[in-house]
C-alpha positions in Angstrom: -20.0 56.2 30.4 -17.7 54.1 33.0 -20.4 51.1 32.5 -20.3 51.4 28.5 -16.7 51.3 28.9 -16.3 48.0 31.2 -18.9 46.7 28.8 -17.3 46.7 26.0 -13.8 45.4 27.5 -16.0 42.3 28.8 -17.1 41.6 25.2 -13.9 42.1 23.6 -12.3 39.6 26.7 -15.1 37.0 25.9 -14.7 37.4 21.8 -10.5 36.9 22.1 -11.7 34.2 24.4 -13.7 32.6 22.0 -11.5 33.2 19.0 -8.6 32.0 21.0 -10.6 28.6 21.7 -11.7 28.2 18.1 -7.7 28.8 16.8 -6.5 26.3 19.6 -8.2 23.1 17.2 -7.0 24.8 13.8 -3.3 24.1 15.0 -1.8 21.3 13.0 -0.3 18.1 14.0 2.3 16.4 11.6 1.2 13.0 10.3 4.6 11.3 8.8 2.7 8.0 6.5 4.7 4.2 6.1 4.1 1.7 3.7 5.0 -2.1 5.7 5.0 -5.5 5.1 4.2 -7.8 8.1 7.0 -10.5 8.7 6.2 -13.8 7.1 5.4 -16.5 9.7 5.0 -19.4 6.9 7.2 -22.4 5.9 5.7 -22.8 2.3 7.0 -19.3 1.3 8.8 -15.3 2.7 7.8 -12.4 1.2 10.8 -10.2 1.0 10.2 -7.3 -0.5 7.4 -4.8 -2.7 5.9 -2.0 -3.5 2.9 0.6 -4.4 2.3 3.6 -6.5 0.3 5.8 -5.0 -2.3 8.2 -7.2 -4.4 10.1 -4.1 -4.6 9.8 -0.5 -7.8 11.4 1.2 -8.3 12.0 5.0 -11.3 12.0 6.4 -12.0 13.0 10.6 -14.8 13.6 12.8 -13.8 15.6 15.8 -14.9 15.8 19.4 -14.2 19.9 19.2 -13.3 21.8 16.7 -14.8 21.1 12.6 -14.4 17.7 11.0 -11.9 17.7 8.4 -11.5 16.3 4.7 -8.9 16.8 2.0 -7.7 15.0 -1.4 -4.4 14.8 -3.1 -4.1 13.6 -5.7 -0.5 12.7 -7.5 -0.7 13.3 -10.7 2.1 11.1 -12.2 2.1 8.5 -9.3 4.2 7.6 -6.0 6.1 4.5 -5.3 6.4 3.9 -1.8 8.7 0.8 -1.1 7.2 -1.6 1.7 10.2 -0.9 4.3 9.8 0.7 7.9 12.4 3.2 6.9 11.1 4.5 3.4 9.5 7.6 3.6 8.1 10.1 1.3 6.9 13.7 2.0 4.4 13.6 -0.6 2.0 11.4 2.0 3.1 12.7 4.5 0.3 15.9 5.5 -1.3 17.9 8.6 -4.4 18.0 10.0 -6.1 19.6 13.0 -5.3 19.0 16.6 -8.0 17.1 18.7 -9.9 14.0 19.8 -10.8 12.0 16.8 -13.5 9.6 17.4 -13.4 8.3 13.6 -10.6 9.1 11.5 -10.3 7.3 7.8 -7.7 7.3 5.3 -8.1 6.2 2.0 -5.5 5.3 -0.8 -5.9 4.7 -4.4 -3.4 3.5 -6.3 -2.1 4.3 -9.7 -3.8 3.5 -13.5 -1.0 2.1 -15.4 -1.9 1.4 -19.7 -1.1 -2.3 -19.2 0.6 -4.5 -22.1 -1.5 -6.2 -24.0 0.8 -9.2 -22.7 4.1 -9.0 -21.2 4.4 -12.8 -21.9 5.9 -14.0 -24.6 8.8 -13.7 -28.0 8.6 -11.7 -31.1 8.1 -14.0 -34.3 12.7 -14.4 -34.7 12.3 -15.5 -31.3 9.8 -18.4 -32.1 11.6 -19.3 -35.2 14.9 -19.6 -32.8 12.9 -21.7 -30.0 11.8 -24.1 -32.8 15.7 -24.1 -33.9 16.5 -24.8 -30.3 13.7 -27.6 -30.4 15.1 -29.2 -33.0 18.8 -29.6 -31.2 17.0 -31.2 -28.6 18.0 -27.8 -25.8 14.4 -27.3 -24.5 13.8 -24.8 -22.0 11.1 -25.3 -18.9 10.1 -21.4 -18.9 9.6 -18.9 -20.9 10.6 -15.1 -20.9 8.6 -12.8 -18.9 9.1 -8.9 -20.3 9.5 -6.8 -17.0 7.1 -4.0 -18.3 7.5 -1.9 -14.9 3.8 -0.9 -15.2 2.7 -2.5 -12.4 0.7 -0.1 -9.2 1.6 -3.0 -6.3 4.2 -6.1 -6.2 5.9 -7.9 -3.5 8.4 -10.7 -3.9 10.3 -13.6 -1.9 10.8 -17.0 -2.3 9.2 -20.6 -2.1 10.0 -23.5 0.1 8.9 -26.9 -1.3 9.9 -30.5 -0.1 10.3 -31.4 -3.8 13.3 -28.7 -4.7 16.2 -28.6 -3.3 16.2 -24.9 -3.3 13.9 -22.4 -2.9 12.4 -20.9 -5.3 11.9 -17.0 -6.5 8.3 -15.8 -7.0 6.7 -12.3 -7.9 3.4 -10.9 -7.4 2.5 -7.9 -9.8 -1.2 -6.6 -10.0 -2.0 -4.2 -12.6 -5.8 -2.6 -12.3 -6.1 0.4 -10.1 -7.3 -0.5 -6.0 -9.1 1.5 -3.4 -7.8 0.9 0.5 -10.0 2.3 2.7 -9.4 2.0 6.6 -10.8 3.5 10.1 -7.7 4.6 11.6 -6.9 3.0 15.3 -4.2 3.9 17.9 -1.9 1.8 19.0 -3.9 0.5 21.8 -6.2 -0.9 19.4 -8.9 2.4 20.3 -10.3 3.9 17.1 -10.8 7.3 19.0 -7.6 8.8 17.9 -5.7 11.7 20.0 -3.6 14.2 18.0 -1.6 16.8 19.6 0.0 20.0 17.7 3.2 19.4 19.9 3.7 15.4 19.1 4.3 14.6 15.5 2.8 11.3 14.8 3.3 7.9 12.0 0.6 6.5 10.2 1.6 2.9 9.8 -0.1 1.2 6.8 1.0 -2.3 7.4 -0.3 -5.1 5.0 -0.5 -8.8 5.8 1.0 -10.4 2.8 0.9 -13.6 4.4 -3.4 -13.6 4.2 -2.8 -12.8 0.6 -1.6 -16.1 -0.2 -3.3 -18.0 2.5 -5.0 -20.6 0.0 -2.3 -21.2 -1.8 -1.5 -24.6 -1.4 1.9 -26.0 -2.0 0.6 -28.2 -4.8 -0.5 -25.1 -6.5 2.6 -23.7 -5.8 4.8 -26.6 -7.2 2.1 -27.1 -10.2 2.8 -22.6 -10.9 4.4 -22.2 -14.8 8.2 -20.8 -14.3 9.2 -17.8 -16.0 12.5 -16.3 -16.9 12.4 -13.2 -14.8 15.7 -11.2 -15.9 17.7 -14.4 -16.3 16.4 -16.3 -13.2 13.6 -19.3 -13.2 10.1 -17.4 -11.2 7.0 -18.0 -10.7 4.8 -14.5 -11.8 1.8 -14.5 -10.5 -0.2 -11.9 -12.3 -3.5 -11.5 -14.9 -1.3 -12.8 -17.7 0.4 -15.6 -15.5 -0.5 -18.1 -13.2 -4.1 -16.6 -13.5 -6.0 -19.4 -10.8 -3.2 -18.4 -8.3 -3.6 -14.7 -9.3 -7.5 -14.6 -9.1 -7.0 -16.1 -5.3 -4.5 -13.9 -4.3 -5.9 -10.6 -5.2 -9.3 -10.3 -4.1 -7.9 -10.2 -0.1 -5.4 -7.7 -0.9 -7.9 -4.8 0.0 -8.7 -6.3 3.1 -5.1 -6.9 4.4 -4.2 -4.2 6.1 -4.2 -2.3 9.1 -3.6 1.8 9.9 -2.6 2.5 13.0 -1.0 5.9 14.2 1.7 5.8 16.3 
């Protein structure tokens, strides 16, 4: 009976053993997400200043111990998330296992606005008072811009050019829903990715706005149609204006950025 007995206390030793090994990589780390711009290092233009609305974020891991993990969450009316080291927002912000991470991918996709038809332009009165304004010889050299706010990424700053004599406000707005999709890397530049239960941790999204606009010449950029952007002469850049700069600028968006957890 004495040998049933130490029997059974080794199994129950080796199964709270085993249990306790199997809880240790269910304990969660905190993973606090940023949204960043990288500092402009042109002389043909700065970017100041943006942001993106955020519909899902999904984490994906493959672990050295423990299960690999996946999750979705979806927003359902949309997050903005300004591009600024400081802005936070607890709705990215999640949890996930503890452990060595040889491959760990986060994905965002951002929000489906209804467009405008066209944000550009005047009602009828308005054309009949342009023509009015034609005649009396008081032209303008833009033309109103309706701020529609539907927009799911922006950034703005400002354009140097050796032919004004001061520099000159332009905006970026991009309309159609976007994937980003990155393998996660440490900030040694490793993509196997340590997380501890006891050391909360950033995930830095940082996007290179500068590659953006990289073949953007500063003829194109002195050649760009000026808008009235709430009072002030801007170049927009967007699928309703300045298309050819638009078209060059947005394909490299996706590509543009780097996650690395801190």
């Amino acid at each position: 009976m004495k040998k049933i007995s130490i029997l059974l206390i080794v199994i129950s030793l080796a199964w709270l053993v085993s249990c306790d090994d199997n809880d240790v990589w269910k304990l969660p780390t905190a993973v606090n997400v940023k949204m960043n711009l990288l500092e402009s290092e042109t002389d043909i233009f700065e970017v100041t200043a943006g942001a993106i609305t955020i519909a899902s974020i999904e984490v994906e891991g493959e672990r050295n111990e423990g299960d690999n993990i996946y999750f979705v969450r979806n927003i359902a009316s949309g997050l903005s998330i300004a591009f600024n080291k400081e802005s936070t927002s607890k709705e990215l912000d999640f949890d996930i296992p503890q452990g060595i991470y040889p491959r760990l991918k986060i994905s965002f996709e951002t929000y489906e606005f209804d467009p405008p038809i066209n944000p550009i332009g005047q009602n009828d009165d308005d054309d009949d008072d342009e023509e009015r304004d034609d005649d009396d010889g008081d032209d303008e050299d833009f033309i109103d811009y309706y701020d529609t706010e539907k927009y799911n990424l922006y950034v703005e700053g400002y354009v140097n050019l050796e032919t004004e004599d001061e520099e000159i406000p332009f905006r970026l707005e991009v309309y159609s829903p976007e994937v980003f999709e990155k393998v996660v890397i440490s900030t040694n530049q490793d993509s196997e990715v340590v997380l501890n239960k006891d050391i909360p941790v950033t995930a830095n999204v940082t996007f290179d706005a500068d590659y953006w606009f990289e073949n953007i010449s500063e003829d194109m950029w002195a050649n760009a149609d000026i808008l009235d952007f709430d009072g002030e002469p801007t170049i927009v850049i967007s699928k309703f204006a300045n298309q050819e700069i638009f078209m060059l600028v947005v394909y490299r968006i996706p590509n543009s950025f780097k996650i690395i957890i801190e």
